[in-house]
LUMSE-874846 format. One line per 8 residues: number of its first residue (from 1); their letters; for each residue x, y, z of C-alpha. Coordinates in nm, 2 decimals. Each point is the difference from the previous one (the first is absolute). Last residue first. Layout:
# LUMSE-874846
NUM = a = X,Y,Z; ...
# end
This chain:
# LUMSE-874846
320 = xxxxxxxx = -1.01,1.86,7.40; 0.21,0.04,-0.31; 0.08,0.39,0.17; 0.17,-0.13,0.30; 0.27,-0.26,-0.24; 0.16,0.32,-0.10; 0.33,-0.10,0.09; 0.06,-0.18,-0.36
312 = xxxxxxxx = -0.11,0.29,-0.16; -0.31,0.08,-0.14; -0.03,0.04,-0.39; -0.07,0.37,-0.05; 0.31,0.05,-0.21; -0.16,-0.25,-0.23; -0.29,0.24,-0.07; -0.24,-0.21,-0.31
304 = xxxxxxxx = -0.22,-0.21,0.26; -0.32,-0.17,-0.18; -0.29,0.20,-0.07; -0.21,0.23,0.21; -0.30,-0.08,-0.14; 0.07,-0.39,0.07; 0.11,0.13,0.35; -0.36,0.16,-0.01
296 = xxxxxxxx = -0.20,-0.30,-0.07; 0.12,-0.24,0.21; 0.01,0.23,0.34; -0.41,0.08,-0.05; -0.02,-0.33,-0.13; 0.13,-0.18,0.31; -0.12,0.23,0.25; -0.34,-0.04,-0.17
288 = xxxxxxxx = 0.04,-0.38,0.01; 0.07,-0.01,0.35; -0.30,0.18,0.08; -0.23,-0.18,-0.21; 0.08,-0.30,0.16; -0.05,0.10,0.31; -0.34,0.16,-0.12; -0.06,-0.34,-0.17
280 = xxxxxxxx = 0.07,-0.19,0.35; -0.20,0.17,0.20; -0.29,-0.04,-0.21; 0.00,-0.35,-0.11; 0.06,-0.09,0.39; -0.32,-0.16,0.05; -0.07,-0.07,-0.36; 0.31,-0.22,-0.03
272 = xxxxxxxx = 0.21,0.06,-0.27; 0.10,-0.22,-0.22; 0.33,0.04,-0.18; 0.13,-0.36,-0.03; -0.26,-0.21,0.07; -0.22,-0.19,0.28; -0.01,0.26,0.29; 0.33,-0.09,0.16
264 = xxxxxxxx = 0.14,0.08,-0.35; -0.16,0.34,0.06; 0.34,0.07,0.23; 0.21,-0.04,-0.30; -0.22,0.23,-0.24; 0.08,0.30,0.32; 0.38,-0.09,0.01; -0.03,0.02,-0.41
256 = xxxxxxxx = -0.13,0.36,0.06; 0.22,0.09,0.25; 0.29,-0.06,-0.19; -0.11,0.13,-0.31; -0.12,0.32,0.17; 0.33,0.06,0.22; 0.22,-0.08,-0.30; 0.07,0.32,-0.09
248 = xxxxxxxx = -0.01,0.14,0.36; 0.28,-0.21,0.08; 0.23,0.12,-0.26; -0.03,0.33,0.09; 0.08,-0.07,0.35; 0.27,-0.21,-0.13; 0.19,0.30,-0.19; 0.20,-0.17,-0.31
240 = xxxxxxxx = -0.21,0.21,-0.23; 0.12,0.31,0.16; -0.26,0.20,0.10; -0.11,0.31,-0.14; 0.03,0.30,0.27; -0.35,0.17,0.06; -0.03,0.37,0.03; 0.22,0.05,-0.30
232 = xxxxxxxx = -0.31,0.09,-0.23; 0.02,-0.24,-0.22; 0.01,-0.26,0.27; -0.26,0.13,0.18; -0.25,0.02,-0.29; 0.14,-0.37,-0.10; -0.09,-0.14,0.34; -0.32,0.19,0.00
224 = xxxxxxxx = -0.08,-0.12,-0.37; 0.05,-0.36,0.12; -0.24,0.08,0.27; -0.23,0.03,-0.26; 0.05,-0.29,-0.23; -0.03,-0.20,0.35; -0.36,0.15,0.04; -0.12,-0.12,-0.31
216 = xxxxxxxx = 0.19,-0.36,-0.03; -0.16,-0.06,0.40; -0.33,0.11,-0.03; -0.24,0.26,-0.11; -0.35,0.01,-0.09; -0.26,-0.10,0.31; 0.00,-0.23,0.28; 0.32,-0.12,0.08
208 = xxxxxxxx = 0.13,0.22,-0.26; -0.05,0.29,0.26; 0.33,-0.10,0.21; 0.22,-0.06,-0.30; -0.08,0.33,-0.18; -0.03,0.24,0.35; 0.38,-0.10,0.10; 0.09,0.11,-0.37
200 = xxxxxxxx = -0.17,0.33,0.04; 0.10,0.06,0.32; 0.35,-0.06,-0.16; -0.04,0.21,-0.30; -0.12,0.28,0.28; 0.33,-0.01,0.23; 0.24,-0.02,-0.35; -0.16,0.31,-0.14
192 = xxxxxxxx = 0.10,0.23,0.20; 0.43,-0.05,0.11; 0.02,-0.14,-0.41; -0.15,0.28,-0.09; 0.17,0.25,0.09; 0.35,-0.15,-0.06; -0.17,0.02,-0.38; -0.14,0.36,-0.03
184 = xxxxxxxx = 0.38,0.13,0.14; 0.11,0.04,0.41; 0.33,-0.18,-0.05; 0.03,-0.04,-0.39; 0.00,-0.43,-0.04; 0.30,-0.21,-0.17; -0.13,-0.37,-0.02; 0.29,-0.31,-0.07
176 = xxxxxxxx = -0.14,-0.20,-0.21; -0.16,-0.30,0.03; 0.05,-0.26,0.30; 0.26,0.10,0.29; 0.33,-0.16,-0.04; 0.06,-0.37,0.11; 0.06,-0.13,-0.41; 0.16,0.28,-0.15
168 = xxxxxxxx = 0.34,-0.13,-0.13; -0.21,-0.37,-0.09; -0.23,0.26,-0.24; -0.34,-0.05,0.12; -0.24,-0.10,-0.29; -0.11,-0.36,0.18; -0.15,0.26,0.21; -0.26,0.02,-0.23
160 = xxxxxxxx = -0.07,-0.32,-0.06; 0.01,-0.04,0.40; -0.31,0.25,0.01; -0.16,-0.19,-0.20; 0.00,-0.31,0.16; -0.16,0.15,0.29; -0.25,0.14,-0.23; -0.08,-0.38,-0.09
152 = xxxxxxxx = 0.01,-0.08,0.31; -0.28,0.19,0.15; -0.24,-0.05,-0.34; 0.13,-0.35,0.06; -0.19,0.00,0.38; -0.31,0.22,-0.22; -0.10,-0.29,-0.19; 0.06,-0.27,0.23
144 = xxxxxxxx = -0.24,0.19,0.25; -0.35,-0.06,-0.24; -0.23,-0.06,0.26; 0.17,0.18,0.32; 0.22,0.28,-0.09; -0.11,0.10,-0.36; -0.36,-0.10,0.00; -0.06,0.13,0.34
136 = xxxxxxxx = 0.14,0.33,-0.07; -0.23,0.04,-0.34; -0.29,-0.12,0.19; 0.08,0.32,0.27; -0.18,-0.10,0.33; 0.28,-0.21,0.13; 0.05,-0.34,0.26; -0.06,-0.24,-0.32
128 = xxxxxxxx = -0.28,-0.18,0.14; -0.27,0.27,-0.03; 0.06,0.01,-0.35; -0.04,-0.30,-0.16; -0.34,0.02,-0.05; 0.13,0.35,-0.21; 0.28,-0.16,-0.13; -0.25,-0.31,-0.15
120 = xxxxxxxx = -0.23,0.31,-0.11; 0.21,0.19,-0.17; 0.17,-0.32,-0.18; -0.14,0.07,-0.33; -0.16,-0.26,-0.23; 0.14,0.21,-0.34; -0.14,-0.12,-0.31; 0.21,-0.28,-0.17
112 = xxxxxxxx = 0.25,0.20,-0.16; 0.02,0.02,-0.40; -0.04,0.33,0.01; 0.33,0.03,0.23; 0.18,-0.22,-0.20; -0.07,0.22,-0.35; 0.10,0.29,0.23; 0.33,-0.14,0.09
104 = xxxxxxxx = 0.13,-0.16,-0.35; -0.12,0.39,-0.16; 0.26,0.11,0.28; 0.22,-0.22,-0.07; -0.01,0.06,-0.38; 0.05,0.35,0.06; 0.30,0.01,0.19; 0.20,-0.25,-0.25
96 = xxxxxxxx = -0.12,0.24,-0.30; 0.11,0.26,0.18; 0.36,-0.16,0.13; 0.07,-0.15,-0.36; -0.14,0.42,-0.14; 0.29,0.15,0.23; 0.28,-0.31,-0.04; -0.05,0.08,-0.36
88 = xxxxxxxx = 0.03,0.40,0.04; 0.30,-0.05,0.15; 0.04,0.13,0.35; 0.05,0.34,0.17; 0.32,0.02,0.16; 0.04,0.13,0.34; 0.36,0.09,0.13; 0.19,-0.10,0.27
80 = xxxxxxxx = 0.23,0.26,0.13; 0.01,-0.14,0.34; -0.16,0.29,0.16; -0.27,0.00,-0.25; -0.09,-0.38,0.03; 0.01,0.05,0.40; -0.26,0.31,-0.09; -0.21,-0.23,-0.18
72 = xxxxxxxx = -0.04,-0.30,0.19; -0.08,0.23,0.28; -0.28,0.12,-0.16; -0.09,-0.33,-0.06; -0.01,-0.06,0.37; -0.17,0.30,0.06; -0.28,-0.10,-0.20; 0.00,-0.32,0.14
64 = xxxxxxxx = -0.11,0.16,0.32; -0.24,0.25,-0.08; -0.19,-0.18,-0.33; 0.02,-0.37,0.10; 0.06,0.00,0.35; -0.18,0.30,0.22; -0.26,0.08,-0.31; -0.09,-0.38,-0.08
56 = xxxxxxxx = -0.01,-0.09,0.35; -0.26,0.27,0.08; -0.20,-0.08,-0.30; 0.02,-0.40,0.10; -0.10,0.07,0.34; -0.31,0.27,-0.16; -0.15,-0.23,-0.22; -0.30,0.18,0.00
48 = xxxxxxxx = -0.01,-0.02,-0.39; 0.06,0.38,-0.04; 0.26,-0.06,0.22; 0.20,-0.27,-0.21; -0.03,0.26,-0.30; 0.15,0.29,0.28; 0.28,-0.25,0.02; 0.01,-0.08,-0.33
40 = xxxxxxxx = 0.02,0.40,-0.08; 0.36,0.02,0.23; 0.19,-0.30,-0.15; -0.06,0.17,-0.34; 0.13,0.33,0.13; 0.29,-0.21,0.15; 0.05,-0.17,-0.30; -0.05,0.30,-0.23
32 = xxxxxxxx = 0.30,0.14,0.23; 0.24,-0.28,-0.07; -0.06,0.03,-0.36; 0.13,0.34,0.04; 0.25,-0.05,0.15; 0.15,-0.27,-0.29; -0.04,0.20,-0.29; -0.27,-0.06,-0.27
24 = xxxxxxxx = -0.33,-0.05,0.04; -0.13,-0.36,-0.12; -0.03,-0.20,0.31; -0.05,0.30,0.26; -0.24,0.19,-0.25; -0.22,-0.29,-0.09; -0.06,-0.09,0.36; -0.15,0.39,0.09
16 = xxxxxxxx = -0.17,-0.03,-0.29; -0.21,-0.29,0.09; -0.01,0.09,0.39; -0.11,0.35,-0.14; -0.28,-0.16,-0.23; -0.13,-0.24,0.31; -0.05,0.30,0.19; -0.16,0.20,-0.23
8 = xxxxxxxx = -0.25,-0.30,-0.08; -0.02,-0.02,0.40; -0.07,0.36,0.01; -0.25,0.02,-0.23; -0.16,-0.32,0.12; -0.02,0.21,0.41; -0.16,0.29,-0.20; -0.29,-0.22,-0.14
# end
């Protein structure tokens, strides 16, 4: 009986929780209802055992794209941009819109042929797929399309926001320039922290061979360790000309469609053989967590805005 109460509570704070960062007013403060909204899916995604999708949920859609919008907002402040709330028309058109999908989705979802479930073709499936963890084995072995444009899509990201470079700072250091009190709360930190978030991350990739975790989860980490030291002016943000940088980007892509290349030898595009299934996913994972981990926090970071950072023309040492 407890375990409904909480789910009915749950499902009430999720409820108001979306409410408040669609209708409140002011654009921080919307942001933060996201986040706190992002935050009670993933402990709804728990309470179903769904515990990759909870732990993706928290990392990317509450943690990291909460910062993001909270970056959105400062960069709006700084430039003077201000928020305007919309008509009231365009406010009921968007409601009424909103709520006719939705009643449009659940009317398709009762009208759904009952569910056949593919739990037990993953789980015959299993042995062959070189991993423990049926999620893992869906994503890098049956279902591998899906998560190579997962890869490029947030490669393709990334460029939208560099696309935002002024030409005058194009070379300098990404986002802004960071200003850190020797010995404060913050320098701290980021010479602490930083050694932990990375077991962490390391701990992710290698355990979602078998159990929750994975690539996504223990990138969005280490992308919080890059940011950590960045803040905290133990780690220098690279230029976005760097080619180190840029080769970690597309190290998981690259790898990935190198691995999908080899299975043509096995019959199709992507097939992985079982002998070397599991070799070849933790390789994979690898390189995608590298990729992610570096992805996600240059997006963070932003595009370059110091254009007396830009390197000079001798500089060519630090672009390697």
């Amino acid at each position: 009986m407890s375990g409904v109460f909480f789910d009915a509570v749950l499902c009430a704070l999720i409820l108001a929780a979306a409410l408040a960062a669609v209708a409140g007013r002011g654009l921080f403060r919307a942001v933060v209802f996201f986040i706190l909204y992002g935050v009670l899916v993933a402990t709804a995604w728990l309470r179903l055992d769904a515990i990759d999708v909870a732990l993706a949920e928290a990392a990317i859609g509450a943690g990291l794209t909460g910062v993001l919008l909270l970056g959105a907002v400062a960069r709006l402040a700084r430039t003077g941009a201000r928020a305007h709330d919309p008509p009231l028309a365009v406010v009921l058109t968007a409601g009424l819109a909103a709520t006719g999908m939705t009643a449009v989705l659940g009317w398709s979802f009762l009208e759904l042929p009952p569910p056949q479930g593919l739990q037990e073709a993953v789980a015959a499936s299993l042995p062959d797929s070189g991993v423990e963890n049926p999620v893992t084995a869906v994503l890098l072995n049956f279902r591998a399309w899906d998560t190579l444009l997962e890869s490029i899509v947030l490669l393709a990201a990334l460029i939208g926001v560099w696309s935002l470079t002024r030409d005058e700072a194009w070379g300098a250091p990404a986002g802004i320039p960071q200003h850190v009190r020797p010995g404060g709360v913050l320098s701290t930190f980021g010479r602490v922290l930083p050694p932990i978030g990375v077991l962490i991350g390391v701990y992710l990739v290698w355990a979602g061979a078998s159990r929750a975790g994975g690539a996504f989860q223990g990138g969005t980490v280490l992308a919080a360790v890059i940011l950590l030291a960045a803040m905290a002016g133990v780690l220098r943000p690279p230029r976005v000309t760097a080619r180190r940088w840029r080769m970690a980007l597309v190290a998981g892509p690259v790898v990935f469609l190198l691995a999908g290349l080899a299975g043509l030898g096995a019959g199709a595009f992507l097939t992985i053989p079982p002998v070397h299934a599991k070799p070849l996913i933790l390789t994979i994972e690898a390189a995608l967590t590298l990729s992610i981990a570096v992805t996600l926090a240059l997006a963070v970071l932003g595009p370059p805005e110091d254009a007396a950072a830009a390197p000079s023309p001798d500089a060519k040492g630090e672009e390697r």
